[in-house]
N, CA, C and O atoms as a GROMACS GRO file, in nm:
protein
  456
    1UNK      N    1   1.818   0.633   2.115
    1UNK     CA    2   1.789   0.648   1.976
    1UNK      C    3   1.856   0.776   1.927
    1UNK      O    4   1.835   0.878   1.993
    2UNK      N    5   1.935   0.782   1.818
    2UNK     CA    6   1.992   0.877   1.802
    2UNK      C    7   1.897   0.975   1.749
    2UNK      O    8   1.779   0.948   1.728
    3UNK      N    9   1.961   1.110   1.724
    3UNK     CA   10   1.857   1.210   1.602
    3UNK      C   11   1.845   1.218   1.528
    3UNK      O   12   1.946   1.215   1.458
    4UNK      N   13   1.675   1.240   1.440
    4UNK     CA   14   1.722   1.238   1.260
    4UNK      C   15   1.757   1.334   1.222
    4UNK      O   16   1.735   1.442   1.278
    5UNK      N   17   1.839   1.318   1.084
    5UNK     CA   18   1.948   1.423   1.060
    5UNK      C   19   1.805   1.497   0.962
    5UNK      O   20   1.701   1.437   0.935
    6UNK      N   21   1.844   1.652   0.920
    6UNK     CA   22   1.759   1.718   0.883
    6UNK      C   23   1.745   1.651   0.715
    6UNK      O   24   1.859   1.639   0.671
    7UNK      N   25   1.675   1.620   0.645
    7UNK     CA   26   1.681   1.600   0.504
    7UNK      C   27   1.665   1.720   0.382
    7UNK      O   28   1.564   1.786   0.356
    8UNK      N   29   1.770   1.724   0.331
    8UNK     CA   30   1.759   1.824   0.216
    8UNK      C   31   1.648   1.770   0.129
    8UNK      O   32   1.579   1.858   0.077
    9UNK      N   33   1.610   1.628   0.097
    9UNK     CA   34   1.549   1.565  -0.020
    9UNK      C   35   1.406   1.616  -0.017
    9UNK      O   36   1.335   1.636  -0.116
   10UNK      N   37   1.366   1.640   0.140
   10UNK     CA   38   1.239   1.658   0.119
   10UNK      C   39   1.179   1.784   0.126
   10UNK      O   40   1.068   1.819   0.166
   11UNK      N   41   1.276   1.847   0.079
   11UNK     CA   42   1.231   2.018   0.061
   11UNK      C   43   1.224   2.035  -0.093
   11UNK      O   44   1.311   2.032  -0.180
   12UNK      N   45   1.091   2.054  -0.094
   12UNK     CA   46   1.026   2.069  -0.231
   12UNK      C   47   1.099   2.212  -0.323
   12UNK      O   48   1.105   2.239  -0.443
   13UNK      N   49   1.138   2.270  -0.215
   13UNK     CA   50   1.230   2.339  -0.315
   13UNK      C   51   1.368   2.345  -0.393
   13UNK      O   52   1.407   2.398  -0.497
   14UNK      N   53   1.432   2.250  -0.278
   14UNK     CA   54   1.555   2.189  -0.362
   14UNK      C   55   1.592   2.052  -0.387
   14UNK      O   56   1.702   2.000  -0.410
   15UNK      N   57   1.462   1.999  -0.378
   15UNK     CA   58   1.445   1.856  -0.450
   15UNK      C   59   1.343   1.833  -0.529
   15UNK      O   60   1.230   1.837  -0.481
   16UNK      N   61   1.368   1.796  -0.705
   16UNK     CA   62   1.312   1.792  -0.797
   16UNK      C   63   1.151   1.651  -0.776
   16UNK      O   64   1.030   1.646  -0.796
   17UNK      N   65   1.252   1.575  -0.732
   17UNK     CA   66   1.170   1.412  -0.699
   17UNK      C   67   1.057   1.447  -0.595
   17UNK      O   68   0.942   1.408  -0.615
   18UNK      N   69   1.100   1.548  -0.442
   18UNK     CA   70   0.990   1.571  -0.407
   18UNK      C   71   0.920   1.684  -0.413
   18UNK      O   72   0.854   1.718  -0.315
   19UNK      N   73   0.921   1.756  -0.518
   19UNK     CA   74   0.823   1.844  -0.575
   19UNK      C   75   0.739   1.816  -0.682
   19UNK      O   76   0.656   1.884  -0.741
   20UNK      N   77   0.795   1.648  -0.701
   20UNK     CA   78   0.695   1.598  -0.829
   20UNK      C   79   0.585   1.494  -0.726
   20UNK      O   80   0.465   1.470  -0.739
   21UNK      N   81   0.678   1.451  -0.626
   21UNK     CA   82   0.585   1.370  -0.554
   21UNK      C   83   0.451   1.419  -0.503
   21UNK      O   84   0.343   1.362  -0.512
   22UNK      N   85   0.497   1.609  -0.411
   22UNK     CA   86   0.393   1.688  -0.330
   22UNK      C   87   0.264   1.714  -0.488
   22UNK      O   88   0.145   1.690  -0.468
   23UNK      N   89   0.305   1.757  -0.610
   23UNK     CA   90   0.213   1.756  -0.696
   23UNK      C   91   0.132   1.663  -0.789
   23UNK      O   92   0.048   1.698  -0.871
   24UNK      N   93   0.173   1.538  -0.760
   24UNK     CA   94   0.128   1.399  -0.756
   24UNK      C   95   0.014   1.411  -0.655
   24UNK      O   96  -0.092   1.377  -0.709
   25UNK      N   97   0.003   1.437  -0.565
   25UNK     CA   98  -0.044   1.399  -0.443
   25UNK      C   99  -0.155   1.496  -0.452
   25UNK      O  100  -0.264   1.462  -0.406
   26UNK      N  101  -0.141   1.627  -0.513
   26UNK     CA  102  -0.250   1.723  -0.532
   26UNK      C  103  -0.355   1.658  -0.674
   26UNK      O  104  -0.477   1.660  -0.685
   27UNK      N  105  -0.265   1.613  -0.753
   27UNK     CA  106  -0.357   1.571  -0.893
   27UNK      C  107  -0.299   1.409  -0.913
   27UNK      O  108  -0.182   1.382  -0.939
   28UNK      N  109  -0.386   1.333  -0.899
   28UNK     CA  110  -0.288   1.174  -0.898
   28UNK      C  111  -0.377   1.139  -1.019
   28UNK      O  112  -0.403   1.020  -1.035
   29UNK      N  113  -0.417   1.211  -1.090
   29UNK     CA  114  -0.501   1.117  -1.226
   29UNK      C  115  -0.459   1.242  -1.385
   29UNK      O  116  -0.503   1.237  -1.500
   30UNK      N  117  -0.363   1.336  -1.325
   30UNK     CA  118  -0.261   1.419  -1.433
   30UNK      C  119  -0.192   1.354  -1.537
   30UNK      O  120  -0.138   1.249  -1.504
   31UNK      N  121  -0.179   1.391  -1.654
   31UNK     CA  122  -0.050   1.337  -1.672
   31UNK      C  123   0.102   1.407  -1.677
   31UNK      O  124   0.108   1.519  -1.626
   32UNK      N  125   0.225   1.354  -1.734
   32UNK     CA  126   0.319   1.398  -1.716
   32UNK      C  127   0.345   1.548  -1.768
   32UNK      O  128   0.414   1.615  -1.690
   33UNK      N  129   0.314   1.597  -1.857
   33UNK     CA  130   0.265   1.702  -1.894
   33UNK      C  131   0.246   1.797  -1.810
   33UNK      O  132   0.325   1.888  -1.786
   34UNK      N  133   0.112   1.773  -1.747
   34UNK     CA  134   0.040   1.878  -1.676
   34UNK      C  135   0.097   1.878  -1.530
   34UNK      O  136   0.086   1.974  -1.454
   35UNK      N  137   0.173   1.733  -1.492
   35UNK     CA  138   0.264   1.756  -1.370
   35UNK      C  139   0.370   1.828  -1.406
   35UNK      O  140   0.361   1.945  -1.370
   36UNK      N  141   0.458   1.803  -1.460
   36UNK     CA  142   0.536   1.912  -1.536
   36UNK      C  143   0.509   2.077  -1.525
   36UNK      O  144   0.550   2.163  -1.447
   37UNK      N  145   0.457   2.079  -1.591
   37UNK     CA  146   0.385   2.193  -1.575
   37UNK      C  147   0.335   2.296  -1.445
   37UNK      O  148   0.351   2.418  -1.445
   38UNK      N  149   0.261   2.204  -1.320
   38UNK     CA  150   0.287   2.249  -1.222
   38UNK      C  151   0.376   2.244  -1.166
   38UNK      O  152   0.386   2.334  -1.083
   39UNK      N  153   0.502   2.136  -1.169
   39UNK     CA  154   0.601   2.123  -1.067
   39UNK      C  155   0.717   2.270  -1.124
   39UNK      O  156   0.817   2.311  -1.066
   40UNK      N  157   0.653   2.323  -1.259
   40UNK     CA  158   0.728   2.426  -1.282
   40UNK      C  159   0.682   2.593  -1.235
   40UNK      O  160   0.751   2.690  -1.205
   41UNK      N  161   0.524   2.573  -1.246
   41UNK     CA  162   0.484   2.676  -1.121
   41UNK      C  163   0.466   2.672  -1.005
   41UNK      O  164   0.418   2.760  -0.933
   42UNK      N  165   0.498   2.587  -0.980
   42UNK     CA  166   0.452   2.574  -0.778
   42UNK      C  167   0.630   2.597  -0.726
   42UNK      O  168   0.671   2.680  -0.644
   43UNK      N  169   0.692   2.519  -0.784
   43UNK     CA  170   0.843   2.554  -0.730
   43UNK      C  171   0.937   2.581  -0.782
   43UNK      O  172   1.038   2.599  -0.714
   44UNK      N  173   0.940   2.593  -0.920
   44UNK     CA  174   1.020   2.625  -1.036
   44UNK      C  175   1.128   2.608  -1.077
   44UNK      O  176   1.205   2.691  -1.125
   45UNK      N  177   1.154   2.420  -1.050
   45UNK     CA  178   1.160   2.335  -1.127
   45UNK      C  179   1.160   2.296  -1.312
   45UNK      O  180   1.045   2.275  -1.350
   46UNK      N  181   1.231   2.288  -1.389
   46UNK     CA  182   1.218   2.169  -1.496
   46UNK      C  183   1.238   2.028  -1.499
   46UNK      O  184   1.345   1.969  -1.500
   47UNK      N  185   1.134   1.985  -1.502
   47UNK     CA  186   1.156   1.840  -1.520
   47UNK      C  187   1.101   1.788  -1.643
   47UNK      O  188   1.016   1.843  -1.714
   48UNK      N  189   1.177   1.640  -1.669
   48UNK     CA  190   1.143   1.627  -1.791
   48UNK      C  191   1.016   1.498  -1.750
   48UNK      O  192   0.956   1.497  -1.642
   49UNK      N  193   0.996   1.398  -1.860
   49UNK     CA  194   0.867   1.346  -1.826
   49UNK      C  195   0.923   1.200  -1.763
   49UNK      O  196   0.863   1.134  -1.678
   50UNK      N  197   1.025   1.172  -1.813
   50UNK     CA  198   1.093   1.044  -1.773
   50UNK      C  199   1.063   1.064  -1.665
   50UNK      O  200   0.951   1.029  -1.631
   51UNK      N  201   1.174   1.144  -1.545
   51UNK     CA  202   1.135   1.156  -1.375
   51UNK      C  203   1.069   1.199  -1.351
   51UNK      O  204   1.097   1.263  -1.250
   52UNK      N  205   0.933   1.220  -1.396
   52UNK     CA  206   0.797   1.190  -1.330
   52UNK      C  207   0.748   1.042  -1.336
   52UNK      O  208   0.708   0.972  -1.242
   53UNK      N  209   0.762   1.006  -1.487
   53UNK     CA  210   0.728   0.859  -1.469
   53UNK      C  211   0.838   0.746  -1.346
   53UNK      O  212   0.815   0.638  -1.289
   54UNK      N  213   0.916   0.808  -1.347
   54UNK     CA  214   1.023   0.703  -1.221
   54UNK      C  215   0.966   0.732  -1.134
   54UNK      O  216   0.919   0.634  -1.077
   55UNK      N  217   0.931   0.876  -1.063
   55UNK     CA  218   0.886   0.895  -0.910
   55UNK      C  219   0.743   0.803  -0.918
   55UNK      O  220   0.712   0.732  -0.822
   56UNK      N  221   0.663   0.809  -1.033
   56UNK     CA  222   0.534   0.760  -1.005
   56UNK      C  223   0.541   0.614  -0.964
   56UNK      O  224   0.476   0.550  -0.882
   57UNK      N  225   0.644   0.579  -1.050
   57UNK     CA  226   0.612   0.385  -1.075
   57UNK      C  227   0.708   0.374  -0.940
   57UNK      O  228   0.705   0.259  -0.895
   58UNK      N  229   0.807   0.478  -0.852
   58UNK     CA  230   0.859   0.421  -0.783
   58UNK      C  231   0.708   0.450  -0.627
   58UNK      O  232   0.691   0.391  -0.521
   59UNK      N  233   0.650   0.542  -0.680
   59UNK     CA  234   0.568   0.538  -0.551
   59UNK      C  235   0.466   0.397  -0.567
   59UNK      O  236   0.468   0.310  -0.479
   60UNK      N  237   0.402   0.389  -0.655
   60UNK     CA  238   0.343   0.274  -0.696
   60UNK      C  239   0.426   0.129  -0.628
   60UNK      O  240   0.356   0.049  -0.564
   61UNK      N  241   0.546   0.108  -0.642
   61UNK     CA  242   0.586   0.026  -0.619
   61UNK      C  243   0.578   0.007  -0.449
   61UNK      O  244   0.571  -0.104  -0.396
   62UNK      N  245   0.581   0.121  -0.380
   62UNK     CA  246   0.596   0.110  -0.257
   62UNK      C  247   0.482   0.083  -0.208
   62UNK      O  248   0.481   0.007  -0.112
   63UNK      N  249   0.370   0.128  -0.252
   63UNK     CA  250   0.170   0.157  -0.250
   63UNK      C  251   0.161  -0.023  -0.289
   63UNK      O  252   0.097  -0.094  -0.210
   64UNK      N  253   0.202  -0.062  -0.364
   64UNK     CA  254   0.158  -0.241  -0.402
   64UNK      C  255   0.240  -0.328  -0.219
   64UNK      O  256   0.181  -0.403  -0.142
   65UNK      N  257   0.389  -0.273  -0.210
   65UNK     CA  258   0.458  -0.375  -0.141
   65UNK      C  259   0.392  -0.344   0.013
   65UNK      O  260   0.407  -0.422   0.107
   66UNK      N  261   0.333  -0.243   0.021
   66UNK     CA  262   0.212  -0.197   0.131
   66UNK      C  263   0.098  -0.310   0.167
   66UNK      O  264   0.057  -0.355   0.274
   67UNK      N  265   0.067  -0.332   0.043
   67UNK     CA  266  -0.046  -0.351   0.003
   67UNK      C  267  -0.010  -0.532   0.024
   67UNK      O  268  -0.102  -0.584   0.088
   68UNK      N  269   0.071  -0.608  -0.006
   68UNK     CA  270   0.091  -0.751   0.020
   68UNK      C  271   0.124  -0.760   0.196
   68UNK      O  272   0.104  -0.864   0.258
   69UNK      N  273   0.178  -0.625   0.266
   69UNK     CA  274   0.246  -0.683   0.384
   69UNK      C  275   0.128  -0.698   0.503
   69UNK      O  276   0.147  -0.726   0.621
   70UNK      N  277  -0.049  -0.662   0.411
   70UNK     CA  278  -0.172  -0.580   0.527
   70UNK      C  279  -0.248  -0.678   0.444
   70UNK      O  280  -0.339  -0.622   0.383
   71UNK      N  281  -0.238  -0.819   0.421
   71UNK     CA  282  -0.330  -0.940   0.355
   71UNK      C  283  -0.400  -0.970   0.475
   71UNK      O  284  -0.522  -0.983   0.472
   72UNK      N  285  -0.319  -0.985   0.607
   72UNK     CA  286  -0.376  -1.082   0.657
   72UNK      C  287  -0.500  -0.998   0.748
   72UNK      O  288  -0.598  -1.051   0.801
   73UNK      N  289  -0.470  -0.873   0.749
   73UNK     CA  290  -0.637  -0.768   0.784
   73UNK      C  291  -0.698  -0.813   0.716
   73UNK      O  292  -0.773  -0.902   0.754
   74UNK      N  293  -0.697  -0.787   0.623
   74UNK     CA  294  -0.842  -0.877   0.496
   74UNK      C  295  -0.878  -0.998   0.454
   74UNK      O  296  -0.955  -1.049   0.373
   75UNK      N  297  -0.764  -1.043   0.571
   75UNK     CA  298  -0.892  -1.232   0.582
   75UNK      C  299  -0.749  -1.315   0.486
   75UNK      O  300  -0.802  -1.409   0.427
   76UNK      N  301  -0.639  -1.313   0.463
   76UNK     CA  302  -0.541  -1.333   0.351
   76UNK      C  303  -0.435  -1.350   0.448
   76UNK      O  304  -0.390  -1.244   0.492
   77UNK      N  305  -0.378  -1.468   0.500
   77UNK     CA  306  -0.271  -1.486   0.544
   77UNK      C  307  -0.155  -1.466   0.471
   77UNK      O  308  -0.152  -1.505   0.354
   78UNK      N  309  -0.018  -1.387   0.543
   78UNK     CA  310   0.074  -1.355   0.464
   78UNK      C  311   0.185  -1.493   0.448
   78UNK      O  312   0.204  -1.569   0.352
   79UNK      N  313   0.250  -1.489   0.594
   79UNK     CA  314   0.363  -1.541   0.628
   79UNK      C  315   0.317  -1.671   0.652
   79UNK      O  316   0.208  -1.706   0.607
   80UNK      N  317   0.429  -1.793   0.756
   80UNK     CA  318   0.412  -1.906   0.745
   80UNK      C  319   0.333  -1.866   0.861
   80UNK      O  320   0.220  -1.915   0.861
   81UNK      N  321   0.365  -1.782   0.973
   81UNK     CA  322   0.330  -1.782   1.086
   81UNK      C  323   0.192  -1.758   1.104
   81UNK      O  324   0.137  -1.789   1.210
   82UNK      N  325   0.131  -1.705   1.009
   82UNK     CA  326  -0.010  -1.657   1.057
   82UNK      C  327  -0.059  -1.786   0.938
   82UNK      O  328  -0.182  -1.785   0.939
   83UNK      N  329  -0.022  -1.866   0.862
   83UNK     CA  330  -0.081  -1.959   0.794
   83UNK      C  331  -0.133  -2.056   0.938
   83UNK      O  332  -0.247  -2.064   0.985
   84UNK      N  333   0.000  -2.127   0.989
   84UNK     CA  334  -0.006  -2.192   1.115
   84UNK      C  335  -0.137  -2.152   1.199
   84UNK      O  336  -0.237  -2.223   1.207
   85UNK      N  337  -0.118  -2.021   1.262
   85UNK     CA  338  -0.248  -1.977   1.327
   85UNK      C  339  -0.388  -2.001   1.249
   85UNK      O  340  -0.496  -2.032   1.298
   86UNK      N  341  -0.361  -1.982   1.140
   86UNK     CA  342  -0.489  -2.008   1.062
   86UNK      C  343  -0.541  -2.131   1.064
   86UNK      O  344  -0.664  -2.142   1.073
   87UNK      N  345  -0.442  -2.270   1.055
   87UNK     CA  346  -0.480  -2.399   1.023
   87UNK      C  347  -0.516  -2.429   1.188
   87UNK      O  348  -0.594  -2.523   1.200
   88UNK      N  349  -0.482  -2.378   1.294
   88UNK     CA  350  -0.472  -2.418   1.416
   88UNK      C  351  -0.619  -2.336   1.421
   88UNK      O  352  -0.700  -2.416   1.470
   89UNK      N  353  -0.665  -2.248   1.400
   89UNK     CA  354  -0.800  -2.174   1.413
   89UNK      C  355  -0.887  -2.282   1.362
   89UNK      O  356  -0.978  -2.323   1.434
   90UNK      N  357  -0.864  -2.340   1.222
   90UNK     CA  358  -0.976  -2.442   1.143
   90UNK      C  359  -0.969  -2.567   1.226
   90UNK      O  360  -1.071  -2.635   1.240
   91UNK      N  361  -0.875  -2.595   1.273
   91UNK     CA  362  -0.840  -2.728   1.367
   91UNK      C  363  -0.916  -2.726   1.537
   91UNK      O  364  -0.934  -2.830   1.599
   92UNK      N  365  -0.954  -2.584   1.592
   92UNK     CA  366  -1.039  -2.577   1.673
   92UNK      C  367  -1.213  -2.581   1.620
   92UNK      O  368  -1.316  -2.613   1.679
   93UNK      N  369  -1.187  -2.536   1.489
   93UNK     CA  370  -1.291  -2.463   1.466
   93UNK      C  371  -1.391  -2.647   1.419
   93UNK      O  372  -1.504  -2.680   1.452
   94UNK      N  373  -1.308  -2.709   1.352
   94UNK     CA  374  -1.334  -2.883   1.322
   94UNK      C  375  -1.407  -2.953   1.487
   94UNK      O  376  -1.525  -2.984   1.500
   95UNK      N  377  -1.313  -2.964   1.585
   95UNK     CA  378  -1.294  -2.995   1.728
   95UNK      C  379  -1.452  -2.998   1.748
   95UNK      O  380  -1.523  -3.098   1.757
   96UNK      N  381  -1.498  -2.831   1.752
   96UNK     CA  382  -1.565  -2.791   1.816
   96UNK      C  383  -1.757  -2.840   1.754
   96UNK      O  384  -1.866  -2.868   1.805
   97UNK      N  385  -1.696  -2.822   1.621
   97UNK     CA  386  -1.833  -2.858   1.546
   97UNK      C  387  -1.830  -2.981   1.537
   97UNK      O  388  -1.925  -3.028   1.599
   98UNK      N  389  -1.764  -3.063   1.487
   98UNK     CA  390  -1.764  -3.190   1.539
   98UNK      C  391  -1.748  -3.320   1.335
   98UNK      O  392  -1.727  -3.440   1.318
   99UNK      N  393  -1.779  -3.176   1.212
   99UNK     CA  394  -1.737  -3.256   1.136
   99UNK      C  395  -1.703  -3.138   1.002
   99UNK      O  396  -1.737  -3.024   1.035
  100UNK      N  397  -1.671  -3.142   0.928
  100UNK     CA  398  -1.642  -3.059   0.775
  100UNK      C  399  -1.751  -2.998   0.746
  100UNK      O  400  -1.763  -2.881   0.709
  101UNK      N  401  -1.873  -3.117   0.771
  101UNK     CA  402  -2.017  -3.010   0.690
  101UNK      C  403  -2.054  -2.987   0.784
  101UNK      O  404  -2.160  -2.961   0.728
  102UNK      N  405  -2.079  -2.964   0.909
  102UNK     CA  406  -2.084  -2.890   0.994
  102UNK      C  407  -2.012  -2.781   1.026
  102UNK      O  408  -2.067  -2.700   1.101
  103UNK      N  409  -1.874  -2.750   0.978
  103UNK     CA  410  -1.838  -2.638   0.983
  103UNK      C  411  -1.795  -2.565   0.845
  103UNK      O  412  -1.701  -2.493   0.810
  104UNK      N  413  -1.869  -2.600   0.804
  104UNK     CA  414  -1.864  -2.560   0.611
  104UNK      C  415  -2.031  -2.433   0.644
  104UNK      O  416  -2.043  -2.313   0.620
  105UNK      N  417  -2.152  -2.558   0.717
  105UNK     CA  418  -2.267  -2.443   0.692
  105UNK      C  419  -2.242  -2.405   0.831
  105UNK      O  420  -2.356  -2.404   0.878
  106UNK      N  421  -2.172  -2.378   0.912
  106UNK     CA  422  -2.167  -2.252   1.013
  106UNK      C  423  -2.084  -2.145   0.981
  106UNK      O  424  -2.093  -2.031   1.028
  107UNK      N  425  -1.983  -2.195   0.880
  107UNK     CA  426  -1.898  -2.056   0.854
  107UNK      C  427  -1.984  -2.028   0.734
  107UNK      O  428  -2.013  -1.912   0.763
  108UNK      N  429  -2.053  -2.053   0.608
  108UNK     CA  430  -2.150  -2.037   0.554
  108UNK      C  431  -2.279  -1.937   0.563
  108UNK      O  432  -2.339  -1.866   0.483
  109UNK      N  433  -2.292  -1.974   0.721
  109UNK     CA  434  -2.380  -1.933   0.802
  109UNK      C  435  -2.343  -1.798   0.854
  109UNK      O  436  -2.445  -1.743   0.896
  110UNK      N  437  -2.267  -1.743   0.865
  110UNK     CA  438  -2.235  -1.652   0.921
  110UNK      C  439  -2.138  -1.576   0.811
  110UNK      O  440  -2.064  -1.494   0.866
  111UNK      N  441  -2.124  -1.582   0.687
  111UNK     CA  442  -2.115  -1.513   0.576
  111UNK      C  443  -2.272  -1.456   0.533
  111UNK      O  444  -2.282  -1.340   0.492
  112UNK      N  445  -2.386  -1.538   0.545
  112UNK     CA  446  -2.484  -1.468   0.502
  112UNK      C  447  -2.545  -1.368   0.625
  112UNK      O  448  -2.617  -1.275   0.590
  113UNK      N  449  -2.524  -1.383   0.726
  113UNK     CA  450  -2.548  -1.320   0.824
  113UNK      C  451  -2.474  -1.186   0.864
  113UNK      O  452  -2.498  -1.124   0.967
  114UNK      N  453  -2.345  -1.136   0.729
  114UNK     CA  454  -2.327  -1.028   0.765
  114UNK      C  455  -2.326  -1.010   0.643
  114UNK      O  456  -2.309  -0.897   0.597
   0.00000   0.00000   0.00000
């Protein structure tokens, strides 16, 4: 594996984007203004309000595409592959109980039970 190269971007002092990001991260309910504002005392920076709103909606964007790829932890199959596993889980899960309403009030059953 080769080495990672050192990044200039993420030195809050000579990158505008991540000195708006590190003060995002201290106040995430600010607005552009008052980020502004700190990203001009903490590292002394001007920024205008536009690239704050880009860094935000671009972190946002990454925080949502997070957020679709971790469905299937929360019971939400993503891909085809874990659909498959899923129908093959209900297809034991049929087998075993022996009909639909039988395994309608056992999984039923064990929703009220936790």
């Amino acid at each position: 594996m080769s080495a990672k190269k050192s990044n200039s971007n993420s030195d809050p002092k000579k990158s505008k984007s991540s000195a708006i990001r590190r003060v995002i991260k201290k106040m995430p309910t600010a607005n552009t203004s008052a980020v502004a504002a700190a990203v001009k005392d903490q590292f002394g920076h001007t920024v205008n309000s536009d690239r704050i709103v880009v860094v935000k909606t671009k972190k946002n964007m990454v925080a949502n595409r997070k957020k679709t790829n971790t469905q299937w932890s929360t019971g939400h199959p993503v891909g085809a592959v874990q659909w498959i596993e899923a129908i093959k889980i209900a297809q034991q899960l049929l087998k075993v109980t022996g009909s639909v309403d039988n395994a309608v009030s056992l999984l039923n059953a064990l929703d009220t039970a936790e």
